[in-house]
C-alpha positions in Angstrom: 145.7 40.4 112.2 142.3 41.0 114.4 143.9 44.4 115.8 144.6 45.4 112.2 141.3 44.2 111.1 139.6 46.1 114.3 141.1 49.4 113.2 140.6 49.2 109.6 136.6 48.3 110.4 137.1 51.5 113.1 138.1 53.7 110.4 135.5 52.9 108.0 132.8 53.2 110.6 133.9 56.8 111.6 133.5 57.4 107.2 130.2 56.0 107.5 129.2 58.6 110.4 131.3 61.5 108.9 129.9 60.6 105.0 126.2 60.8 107.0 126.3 64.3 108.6 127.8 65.3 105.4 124.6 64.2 103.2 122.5 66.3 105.2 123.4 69.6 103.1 123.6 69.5 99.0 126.9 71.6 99.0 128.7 68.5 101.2 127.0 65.5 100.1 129.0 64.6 96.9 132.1 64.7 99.3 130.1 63.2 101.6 129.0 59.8 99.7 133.0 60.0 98.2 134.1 58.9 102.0 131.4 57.0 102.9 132.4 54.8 99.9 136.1 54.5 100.7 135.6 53.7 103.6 133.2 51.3 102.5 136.1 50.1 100.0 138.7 50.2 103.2 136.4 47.3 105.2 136.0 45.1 102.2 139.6 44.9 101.4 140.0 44.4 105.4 137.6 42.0 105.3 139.5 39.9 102.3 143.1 40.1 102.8 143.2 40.6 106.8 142.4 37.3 108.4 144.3 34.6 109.7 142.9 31.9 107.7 144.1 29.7 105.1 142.0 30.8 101.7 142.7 28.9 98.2 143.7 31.5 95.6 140.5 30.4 93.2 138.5 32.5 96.2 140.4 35.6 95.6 140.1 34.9 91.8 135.9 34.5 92.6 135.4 37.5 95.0 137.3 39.9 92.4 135.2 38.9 89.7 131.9 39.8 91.5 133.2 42.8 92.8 134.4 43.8 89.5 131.1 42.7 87.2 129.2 44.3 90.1 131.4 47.6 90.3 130.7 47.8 86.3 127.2 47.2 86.6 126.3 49.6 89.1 128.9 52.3 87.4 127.0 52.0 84.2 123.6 52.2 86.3 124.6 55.2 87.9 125.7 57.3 85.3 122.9 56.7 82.7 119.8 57.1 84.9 117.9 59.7 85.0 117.0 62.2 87.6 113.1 61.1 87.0 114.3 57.2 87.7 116.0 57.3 90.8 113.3 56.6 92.8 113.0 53.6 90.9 117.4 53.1 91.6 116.6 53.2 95.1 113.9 51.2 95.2 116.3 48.5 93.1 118.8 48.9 95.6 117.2 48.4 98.7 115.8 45.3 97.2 119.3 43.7 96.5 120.2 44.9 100.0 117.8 42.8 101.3 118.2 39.5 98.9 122.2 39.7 99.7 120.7 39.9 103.3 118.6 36.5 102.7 121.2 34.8 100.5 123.6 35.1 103.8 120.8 33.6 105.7 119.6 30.5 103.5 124.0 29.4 103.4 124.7 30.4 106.9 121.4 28.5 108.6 122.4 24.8 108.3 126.0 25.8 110.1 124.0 27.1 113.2 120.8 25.1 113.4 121.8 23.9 116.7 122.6 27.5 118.1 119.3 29.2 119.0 120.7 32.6 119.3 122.4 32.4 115.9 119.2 30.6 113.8 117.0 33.4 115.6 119.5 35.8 114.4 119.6 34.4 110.5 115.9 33.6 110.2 115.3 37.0 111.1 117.6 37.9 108.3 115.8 36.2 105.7 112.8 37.2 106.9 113.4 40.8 106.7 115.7 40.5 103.9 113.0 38.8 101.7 110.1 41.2 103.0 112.0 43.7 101.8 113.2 42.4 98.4 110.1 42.1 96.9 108.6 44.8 98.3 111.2 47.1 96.7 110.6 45.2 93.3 106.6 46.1 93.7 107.6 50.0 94.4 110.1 49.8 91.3 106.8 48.3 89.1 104.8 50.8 91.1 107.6 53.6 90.2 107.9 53.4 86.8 104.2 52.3 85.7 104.7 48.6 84.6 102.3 48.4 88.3 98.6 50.2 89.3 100.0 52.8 92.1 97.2 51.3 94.0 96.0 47.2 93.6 92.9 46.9 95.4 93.2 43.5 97.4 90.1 42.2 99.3 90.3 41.9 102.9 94.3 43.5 102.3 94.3 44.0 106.3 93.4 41.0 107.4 95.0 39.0 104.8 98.6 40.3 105.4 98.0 40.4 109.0 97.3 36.6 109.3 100.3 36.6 107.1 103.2 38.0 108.7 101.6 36.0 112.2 101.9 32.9 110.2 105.8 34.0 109.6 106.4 34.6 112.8 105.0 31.5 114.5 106.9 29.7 111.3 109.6 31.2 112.5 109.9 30.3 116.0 108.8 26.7 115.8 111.9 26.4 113.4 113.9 28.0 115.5 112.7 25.7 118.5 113.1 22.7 117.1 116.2 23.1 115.5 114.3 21.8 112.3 117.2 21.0 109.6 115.5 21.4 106.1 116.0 23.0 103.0 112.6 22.7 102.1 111.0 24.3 105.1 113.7 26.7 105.1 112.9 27.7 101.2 109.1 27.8 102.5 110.4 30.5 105.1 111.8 32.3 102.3 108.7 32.0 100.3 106.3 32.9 103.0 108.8 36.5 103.5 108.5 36.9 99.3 104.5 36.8 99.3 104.2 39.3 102.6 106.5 41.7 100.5 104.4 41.4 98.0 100.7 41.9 99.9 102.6 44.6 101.7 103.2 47.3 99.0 100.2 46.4 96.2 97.9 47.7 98.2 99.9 51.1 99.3 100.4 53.8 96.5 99.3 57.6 95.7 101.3 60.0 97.9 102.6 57.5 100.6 105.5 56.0 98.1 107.8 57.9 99.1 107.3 56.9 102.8 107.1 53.7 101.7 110.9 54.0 99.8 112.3 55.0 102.8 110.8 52.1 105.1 111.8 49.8 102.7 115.2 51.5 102.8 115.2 51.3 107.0 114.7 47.7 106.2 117.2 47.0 104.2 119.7 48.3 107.0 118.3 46.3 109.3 118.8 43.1 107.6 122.2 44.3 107.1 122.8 44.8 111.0 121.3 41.0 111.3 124.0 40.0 109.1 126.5 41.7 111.3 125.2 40.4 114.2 125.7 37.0 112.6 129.1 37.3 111.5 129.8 39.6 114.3 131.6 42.3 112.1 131.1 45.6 113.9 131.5 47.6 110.5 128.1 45.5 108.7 126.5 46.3 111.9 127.2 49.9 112.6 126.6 50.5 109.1 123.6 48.7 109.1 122.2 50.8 112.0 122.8 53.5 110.8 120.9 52.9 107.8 118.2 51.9 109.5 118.0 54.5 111.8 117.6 57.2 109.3 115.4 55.3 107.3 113.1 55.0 110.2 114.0 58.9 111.4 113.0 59.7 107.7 110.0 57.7 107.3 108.3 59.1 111.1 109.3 63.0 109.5 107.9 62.4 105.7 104.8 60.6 107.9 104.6 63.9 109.9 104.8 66.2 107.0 101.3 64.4 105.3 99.9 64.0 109.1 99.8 60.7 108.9 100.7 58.3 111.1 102.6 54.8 109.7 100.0 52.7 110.8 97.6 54.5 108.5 100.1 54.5 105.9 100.6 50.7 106.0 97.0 50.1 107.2 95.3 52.9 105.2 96.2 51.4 101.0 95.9 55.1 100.2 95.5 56.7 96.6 94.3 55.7 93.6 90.5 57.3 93.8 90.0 59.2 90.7 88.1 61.8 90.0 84.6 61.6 88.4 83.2 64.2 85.8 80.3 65.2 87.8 83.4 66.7 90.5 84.6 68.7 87.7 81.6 70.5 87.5 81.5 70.8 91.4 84.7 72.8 91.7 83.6 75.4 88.8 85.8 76.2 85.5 89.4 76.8 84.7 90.9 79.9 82.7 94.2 78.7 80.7 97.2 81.3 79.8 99.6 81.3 77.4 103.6 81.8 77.7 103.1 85.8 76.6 100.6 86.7 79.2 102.6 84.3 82.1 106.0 86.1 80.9 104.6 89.8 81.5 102.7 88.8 84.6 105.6 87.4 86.3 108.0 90.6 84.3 106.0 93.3 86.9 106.2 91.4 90.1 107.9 91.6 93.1 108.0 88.2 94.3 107.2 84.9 92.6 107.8 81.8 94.5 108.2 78.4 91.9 106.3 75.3 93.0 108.7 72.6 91.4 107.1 69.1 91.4 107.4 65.4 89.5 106.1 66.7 86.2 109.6 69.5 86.0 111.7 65.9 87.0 109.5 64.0 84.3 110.1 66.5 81.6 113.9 67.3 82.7 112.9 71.2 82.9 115.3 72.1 85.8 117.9 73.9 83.9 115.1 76.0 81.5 113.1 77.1 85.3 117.1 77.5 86.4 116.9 79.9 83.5 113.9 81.7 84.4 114.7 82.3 88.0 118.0 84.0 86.7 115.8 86.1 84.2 113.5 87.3 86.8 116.5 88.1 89.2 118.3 90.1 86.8 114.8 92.3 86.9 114.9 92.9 90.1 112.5 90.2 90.8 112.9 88.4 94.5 112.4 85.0 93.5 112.3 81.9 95.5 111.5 77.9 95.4 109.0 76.8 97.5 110.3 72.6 98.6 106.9 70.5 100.1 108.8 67.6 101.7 107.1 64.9 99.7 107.6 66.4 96.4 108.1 63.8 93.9 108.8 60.6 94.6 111.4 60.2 96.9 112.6 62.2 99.9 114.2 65.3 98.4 113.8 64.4 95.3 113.2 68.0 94.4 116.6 69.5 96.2 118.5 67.0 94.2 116.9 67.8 91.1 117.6 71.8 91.4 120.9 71.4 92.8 121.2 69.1 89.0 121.0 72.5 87.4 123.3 74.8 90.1 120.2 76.5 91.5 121.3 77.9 94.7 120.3 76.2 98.0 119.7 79.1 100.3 116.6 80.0 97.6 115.0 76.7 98.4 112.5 77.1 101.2 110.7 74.2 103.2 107.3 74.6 103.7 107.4 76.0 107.2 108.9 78.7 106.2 107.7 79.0 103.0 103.5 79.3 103.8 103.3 82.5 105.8 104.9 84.5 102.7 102.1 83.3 100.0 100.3 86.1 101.0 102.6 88.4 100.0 103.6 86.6 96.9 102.8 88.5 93.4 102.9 85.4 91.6 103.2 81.5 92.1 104.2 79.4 89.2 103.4 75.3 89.9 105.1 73.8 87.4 104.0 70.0 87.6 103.4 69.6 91.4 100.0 68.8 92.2 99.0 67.3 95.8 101.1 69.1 97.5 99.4 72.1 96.8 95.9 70.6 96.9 93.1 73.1 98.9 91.3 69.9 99.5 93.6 68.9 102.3 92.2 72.2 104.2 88.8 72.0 102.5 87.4 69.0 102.3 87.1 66.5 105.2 85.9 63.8 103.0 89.4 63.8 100.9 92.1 61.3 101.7 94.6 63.9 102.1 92.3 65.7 104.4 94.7 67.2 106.6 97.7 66.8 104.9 100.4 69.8 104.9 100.5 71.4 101.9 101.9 74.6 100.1 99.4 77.6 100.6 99.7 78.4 97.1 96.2 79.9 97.0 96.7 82.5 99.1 98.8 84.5 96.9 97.4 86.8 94.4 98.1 85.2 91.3 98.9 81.3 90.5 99.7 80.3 87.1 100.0 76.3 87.2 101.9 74.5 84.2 100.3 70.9 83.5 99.5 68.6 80.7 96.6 67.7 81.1 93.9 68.0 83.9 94.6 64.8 84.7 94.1 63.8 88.3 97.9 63.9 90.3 99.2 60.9 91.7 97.0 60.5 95.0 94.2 60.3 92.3 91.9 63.1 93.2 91.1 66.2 91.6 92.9 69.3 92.3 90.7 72.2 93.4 93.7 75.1 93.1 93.5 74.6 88.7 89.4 76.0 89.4 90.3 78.7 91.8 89.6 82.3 90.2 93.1 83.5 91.1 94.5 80.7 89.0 95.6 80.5 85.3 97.0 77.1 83.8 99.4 76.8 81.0 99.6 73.6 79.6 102.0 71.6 77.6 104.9 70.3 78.8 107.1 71.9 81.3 110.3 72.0 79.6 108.6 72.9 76.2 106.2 75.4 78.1 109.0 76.9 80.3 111.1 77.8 76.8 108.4 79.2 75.5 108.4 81.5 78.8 111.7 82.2 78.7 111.6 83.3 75.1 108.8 85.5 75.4 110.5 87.0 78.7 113.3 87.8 76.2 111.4 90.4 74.4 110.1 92.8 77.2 112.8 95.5 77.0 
């Protein structure tokens, strides 16, 4: 039975690392995630039917029904949510990751209070697993607005540093002692719950999508504990490998703003609006309407599209798919210009075009994307706003100072489609909608973009 067991948990590991390489490219990831999962599916029948232990049927009968409600739970999830919540998904998932993760740990710590290495192991578990639960839940309220993107706490620093010592010192004197309580163990829990919490309030603006995919390295890393524990190679390799490229993710997206974590974690970034008197400051805006956009962009060469949270929000990808094709049948060299913190996940923008069949080699990153804005007849931003923010080349006294962005303004013309002029998610104001080059046609973008389309229609 363990050899059998050891090769079925081999042959889901090798889906794991197969399913991985295949997410990194939109054209292989469906097939990708499709192996992952069975092999997924492989280990947990593996792990039920292969053992040499004596089970009562009513377990069977127990473990089915969770696997089923949860199967139909997550199936229904899945195939209703929309593009614009799956940052939010993610954010759910990696928090039930990481209560699973601390579940494990609050049954399993009485059996091995009296093994050092194995308590150390599981209070570790629920430690990360409970950091990382409530954390997620604060991103999901942060996500989809029930939260501030940015709660202010006094002292934030020093508060949750003090904190997560305290949790660590808690930690180790239970671990020393070999203390066997449920009510100092539920205060362990409790202690993890609260640093989640002081943890994400204060972060928001631009750095959530860093903070998604830290959470998400988390998660894996609770899950590696929990293979650790029960020493199942499959839980741990899976575990690491989750964690690893939530970490490898998290160090690229913190490159990308040039940002380091610390400042991320440290910095409670976003959330500083915009006063009138700044307004004024930057100078005036000229607005455009669908006619004059649709002959603009009908005579260029090459327009590059600036997608952003505002197409995802208003479920335009399909209409801009339309446009593009428009403009291509014309001759037109047209191209989509990706910033890698777009949205509000990582790659939340390649998923959201590849929604709508838009072809992968006309997405460019921004590295390869910036030195052709000078030669660009037209860049249409249609709801992206940070990323292509002057400021963060401009002004040294802006919190994105230094961020990469999209050199939208140096091509020579930029029509930007907004709502509103609104301040974008970090909370400042954007000085590209006052730059003379710069036309903005508002409304929203799926509404806006039809109109576009229509009025493309009629040029002959």
């Amino acid at each position: 039975m363990g050899i059998l067991l050891n090769i079925i948990y081999l042959i889901a590991t090798v889906t794991f690392v197969v399913g991985l390489k295949m997410l990194g490219h939109p054209e292989t990831a469906k097939k990708g995630n499709l192996i992952a999962a069975a092999g997924m599916g492989l280990a947990i029948v593996g792990t039920i039917f292969v053992h040499e232990q004596q089970v009562s049927p009513i377990i069977y009968i127990l473990i089915g029904a969770a696997i089923l409600i949860g199967s139909i739970i997550g199936w229904l999830i899945a195939i209703k949510v929309e593009m614009t919540k799956m940052p939010e998904l993610v954010s759910l998932f990696n928090g039930f990751g990481g209560a699973s993760a601390a579940l494990i740990g609050l049954v399993e710590y009485g059996k091995n209070v009296n093994n050092a290495t194995q308590s150390t192991t599981i209070v570790s578990g629920i430690i990360i697993g409970a950091i990382t639960f409530s954390g997620s839940l604060i991103a999901w309220g942060k996500l989809n607005g029930s939260l501030k993107s940015v709660v202010r706490i006094p002292y934030y620093n020093i508060i949750n540093n003090i904190t997560i010592i305290g949790i660590i010192i808690f930690a180790a004197f239970m671990v020393a002692t070999g203390v066997d309580s449920q009510l100092v163990l539920y205060a362990l829990l409790a202690t993890g719950l609260i640093y989640g919490i002081l943890f994400v309030l204060p972060i928001g603006g631009a750095d959530m999508p860093v903070v998604i995919s830290l959470l998400n390295s988390l998660t894996g890393i609770a899950a590696a504990i929990t293979g650790i524990l029960y020493n199942n190679m499959v839980m741990l390799v899976g575990g690491i490998l989750v964690g690893s490229a939530g970490i490898i993710l998290t160090v690229a997206m913190c490159k990308a703003m040039n940002r380091t974590l610390g400042s991320v974690i440290f910095g409670a970034f976003g959330g500083a609006a915009a006063t009138a008197g700044e307004n004024k400051a930057l100078g005036s805006i000229k607005s455009t309407t669908a006619s004059d956009a649709a002959i603009m962009m009908n005579y260029a060469n090459n327009v590059v599209i600036v997608p952003g949270y505002g197409l995802a929000v208003a479920q335009a990808q399909h209409v801009i798919h339309e446009l593009e094709e428009l403009l291509t049948k014309r001759g037109v060299n047209v191209k989509y210009a990706i910033h890698p913190v777009a949205g509000r996940m990582p790659g939340h923008m390649n998923v959201l075009l590849a929604e709508s069949n838009v072809e992968y080699n006309m997405l460019v990153e921004m590295e390869d994307i910036n030195p052709q804005f000078s030669n660009t007849d037209i860049v249409l931003v249609v709801g992206a706003n940070d990323v292509v923010n002057p400021a963060a080349h401009n002004n040294p006294a802006s919190p994105i100072y230094g961020m990469p962005i999209l050199d939208v303004e140096n091509a020579k013309h930029i029509i930007v489609n907004k709502r509103s002029m609104n301040a974008g998610y970090a909370g400042i104001e954007n000085e590209l909608f006052y730059n003379t080059k710069t036309s903005m046609l508002f409304g929203d973008a799926k509404a806006a973009l039809t109109d576009l389309v229509a009025e493309m229609k009629k040029i002959q």
